[in-house]
matplotlib code that plots the C-alpha trace (Angstrom):
import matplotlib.pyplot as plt

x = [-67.8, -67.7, -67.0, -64.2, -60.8, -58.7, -61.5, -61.7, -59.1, -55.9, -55.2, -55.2, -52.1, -54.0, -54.3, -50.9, -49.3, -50.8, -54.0, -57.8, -60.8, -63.5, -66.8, -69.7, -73.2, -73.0, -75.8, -74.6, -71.0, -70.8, -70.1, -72.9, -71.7, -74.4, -73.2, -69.5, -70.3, -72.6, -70.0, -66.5, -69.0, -70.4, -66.8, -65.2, -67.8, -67.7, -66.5, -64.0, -63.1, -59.7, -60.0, -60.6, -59.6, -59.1, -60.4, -58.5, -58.7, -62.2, -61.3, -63.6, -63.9, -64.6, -65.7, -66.9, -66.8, -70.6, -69.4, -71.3, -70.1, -69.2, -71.4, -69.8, -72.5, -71.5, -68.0, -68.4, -70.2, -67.7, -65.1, -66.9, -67.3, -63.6, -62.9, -65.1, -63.2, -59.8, -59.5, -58.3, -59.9, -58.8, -59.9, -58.9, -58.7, -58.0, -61.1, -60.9, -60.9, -64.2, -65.9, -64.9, -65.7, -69.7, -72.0, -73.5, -70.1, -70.2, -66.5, -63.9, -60.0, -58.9, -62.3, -61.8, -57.8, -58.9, -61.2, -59.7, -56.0, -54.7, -55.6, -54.4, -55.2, -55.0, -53.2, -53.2, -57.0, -56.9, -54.1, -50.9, -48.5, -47.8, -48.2, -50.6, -49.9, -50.3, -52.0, -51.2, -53.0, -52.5, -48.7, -48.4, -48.4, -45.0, -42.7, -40.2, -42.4, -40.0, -38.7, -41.8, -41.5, -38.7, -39.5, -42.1, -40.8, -42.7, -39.6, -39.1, -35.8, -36.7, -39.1, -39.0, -40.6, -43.7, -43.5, -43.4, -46.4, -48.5, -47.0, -48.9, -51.8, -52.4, -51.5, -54.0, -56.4, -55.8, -56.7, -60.3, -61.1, -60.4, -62.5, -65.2, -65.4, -65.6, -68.7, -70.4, -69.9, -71.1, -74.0, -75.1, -74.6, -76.8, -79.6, -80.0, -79.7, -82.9, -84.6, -84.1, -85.1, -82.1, -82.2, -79.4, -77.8, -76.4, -77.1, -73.8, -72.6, -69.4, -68.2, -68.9, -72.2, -73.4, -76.2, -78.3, -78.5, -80.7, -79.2, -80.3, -79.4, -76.0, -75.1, -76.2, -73.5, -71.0, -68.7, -68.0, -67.3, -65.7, -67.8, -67.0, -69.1, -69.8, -72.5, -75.5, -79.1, -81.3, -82.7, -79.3, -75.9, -74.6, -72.3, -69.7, -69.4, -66.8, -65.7, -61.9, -60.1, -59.3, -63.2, -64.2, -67.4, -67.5, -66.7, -69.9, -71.9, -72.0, -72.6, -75.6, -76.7, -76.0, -77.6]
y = [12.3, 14.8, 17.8, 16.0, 18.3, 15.6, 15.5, 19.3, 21.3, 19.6, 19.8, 16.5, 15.9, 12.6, 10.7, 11.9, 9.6, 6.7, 6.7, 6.5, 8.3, 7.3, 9.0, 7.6, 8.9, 11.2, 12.8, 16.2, 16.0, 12.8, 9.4, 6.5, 3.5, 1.1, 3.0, 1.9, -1.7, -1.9, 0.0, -2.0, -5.5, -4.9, -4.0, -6.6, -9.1, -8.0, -10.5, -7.9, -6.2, -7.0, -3.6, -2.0, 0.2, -2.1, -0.2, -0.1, 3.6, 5.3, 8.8, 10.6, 15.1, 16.0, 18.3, 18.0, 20.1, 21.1, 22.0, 18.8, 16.1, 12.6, 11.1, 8.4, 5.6, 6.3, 6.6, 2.9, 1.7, 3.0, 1.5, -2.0, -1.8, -1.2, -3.9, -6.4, -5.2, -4.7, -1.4, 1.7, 4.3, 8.0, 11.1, 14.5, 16.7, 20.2, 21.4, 18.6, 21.2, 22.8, 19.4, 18.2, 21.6, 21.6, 21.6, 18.2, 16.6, 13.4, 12.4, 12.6, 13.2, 9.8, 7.8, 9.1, 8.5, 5.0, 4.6, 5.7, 4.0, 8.0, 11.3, 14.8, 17.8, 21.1, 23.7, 26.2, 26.7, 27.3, 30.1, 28.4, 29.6, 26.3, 22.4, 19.3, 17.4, 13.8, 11.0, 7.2, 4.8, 1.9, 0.2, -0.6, 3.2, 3.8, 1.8, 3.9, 6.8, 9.4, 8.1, 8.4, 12.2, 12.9, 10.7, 12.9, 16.0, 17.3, 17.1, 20.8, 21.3, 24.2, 21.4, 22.1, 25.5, 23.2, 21.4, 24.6, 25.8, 22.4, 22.5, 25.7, 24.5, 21.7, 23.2, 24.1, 22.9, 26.5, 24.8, 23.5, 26.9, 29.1, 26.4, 26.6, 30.5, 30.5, 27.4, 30.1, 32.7, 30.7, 29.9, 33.6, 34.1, 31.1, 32.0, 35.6, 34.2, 31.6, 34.8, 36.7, 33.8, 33.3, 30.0, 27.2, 24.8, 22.4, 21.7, 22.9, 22.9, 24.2, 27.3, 26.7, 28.0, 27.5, 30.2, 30.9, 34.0, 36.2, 38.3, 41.6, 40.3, 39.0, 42.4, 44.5, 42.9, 41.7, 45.1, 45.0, 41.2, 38.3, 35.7, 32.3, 31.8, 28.0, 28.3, 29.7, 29.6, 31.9, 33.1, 32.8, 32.1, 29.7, 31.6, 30.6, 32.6, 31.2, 32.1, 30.7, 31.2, 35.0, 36.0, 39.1, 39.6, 43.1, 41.7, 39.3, 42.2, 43.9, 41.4, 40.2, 43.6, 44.0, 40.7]
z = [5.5, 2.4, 4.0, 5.7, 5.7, 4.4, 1.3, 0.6, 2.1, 2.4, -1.2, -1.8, 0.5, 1.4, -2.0, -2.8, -0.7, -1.7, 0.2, -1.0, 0.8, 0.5, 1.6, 3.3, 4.3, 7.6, 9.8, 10.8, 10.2, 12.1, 10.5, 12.0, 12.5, 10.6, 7.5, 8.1, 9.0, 5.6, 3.1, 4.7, 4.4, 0.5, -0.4, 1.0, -0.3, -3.8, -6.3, -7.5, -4.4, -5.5, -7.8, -5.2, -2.3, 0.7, 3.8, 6.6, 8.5, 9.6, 10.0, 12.3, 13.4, 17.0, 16.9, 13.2, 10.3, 11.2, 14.5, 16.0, 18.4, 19.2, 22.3, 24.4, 23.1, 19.2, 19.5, 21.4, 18.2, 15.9, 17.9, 17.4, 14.2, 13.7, 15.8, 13.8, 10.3, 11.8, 11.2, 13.0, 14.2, 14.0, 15.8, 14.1, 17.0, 15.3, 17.3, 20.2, 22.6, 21.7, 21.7, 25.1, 26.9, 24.8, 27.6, 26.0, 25.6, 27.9, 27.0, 28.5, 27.1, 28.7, 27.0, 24.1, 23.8, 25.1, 22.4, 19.5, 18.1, 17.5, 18.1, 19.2, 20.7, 18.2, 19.3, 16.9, 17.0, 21.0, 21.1, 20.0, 17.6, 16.0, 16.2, 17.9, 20.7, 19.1, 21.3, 19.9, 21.6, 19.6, 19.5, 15.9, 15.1, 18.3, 16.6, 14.6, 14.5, 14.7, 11.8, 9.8, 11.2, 9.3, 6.5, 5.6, 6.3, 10.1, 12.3, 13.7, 14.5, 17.5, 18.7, 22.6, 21.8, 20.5, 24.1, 25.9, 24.6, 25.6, 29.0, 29.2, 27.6, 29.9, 33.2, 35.2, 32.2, 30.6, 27.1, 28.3, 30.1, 26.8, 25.0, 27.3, 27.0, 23.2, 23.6, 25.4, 23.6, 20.5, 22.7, 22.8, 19.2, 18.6, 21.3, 19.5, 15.9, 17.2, 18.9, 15.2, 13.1, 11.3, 10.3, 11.6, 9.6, 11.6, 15.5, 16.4, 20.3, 19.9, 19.1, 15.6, 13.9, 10.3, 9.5, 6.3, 6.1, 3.5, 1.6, 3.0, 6.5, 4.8, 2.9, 6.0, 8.4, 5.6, 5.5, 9.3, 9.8, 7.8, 7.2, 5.8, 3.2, 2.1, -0.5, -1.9, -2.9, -4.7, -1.2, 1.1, 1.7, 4.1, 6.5, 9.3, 12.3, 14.6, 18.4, 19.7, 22.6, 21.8, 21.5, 24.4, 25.5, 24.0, 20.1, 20.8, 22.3, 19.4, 16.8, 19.0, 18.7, 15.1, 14.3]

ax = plt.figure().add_subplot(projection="3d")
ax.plot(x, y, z, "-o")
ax.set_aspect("equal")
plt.show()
């Protein structure tokens, strides 16, 4: 979809090495299957497809850039449309974390890594100091992979110190209980936003929240916390306000009463 991070804030990095994205209709941040199937069919039934892009990768954000998620039933759709075009289907997981512990997430980590041909769990976003831990599912991406590692320049030579921090993550499922703290706290801000009229942008679950935000409101509160801001109108900006693993209780306290 266009807000995608491999469309607007990886620099390009994609497209460099060869690859084209190309952007489809979405419904929230999330990619719908009937829109794949159509866009894969008319290109590859076009008289001159052979000018063309030949799709082969649907790249897919859980949870997505509008802080939304992927249910069991659309992921399972997706999956068949890949299958019916031969492509693969990857999961970026930079916020997988958040989206499995959403109180309306009906996935598990095992479905999904079933599912999907790759994905991986983001550490950096739940505490860590670097690195993912990389799921392949599907056999044509095992063989030789540690070459393509160094090939493109991601082998760390202190590596084990990237394993370490994982084994911590996982134990104990330390990883899904920091996420689940900063869903909830997310889930206050967004109760008191509703109960002051602010207006939501997206029908975020996660600990991700997209507000509009008037300008009054937005230059009362903007000198004690960062906001992300994405754009404008005449009568608002579009602000992020985002909870992780680090959030306390006291820091959401006051913005609720701020807010």
């Amino acid at each position: 979809c266009d807000n995608a991070h491999i469309n607007t804030l990886e620099t390009g990095a994609i497209e460099d090495i060869g690859h084209k994205i190309e952007i489809v209709e979405d419904e929230d941040g999330l990619l719908i299957p009937e829109v794949i199937d159509k866009f894969v069919s008319e290109r590859m039934n076009d008289p001159a497809y052979f000018h063309k892009p030949i799709p082969k990768m649907v790249y897919i954000t859980n949870s997505s850039e509008s802080g939304t998620i992927y249910t069991k039933q659309r992921l399972l759709e997706i999956r068949k449309v890949c299958d019916k075009h031969g492509l693969y289907l990857f999961m970026d997981g930079a916020r997988l974390a958040y989206a499995l512990a959403a109180k309306n997430n009906d996935l598990t980590l095992k479905e999904i890594c079933d599912i999907v041909d790759a994905t991986y769990v983001g550490g950096t976003k739940c505490g860590a100091m670097f690195g993912e831990a990389l799921i392949l599912n599907n056999d044509d991406f095992k063989l030789h992979f540690k070459n393509y590692i160094k090939g493109s320049g991601m082998l760390i030579a202190k590596s084990r110190f990237l394993g370490i921090q994982f084994r911590e993550l996982f134990t104990d499922d330390l990883i899904f209980k920091l996420a689940e703290k900063a869903d909830e706290q997310a889930d206050r801000i967004r109760r008191r936003l509703k109960e002051q009229n602010y207006v939501l942008a997206t029908q975020s679950t996660t600990n991700t929240i997209f507000v509009n935000m008037d300008y009054e409101r937005y230059h009362r509160l903007k000198h004690k916390y960062n906001f992300c801001e994405n754009y404008k109108t005449d009568d608002y900006i579009n602000v992020r306000i985002c909870t992780s693993w680090s959030t306390e209780e006291h820091m959401v306290d006051e913005l609720i009463n701020d807010l």
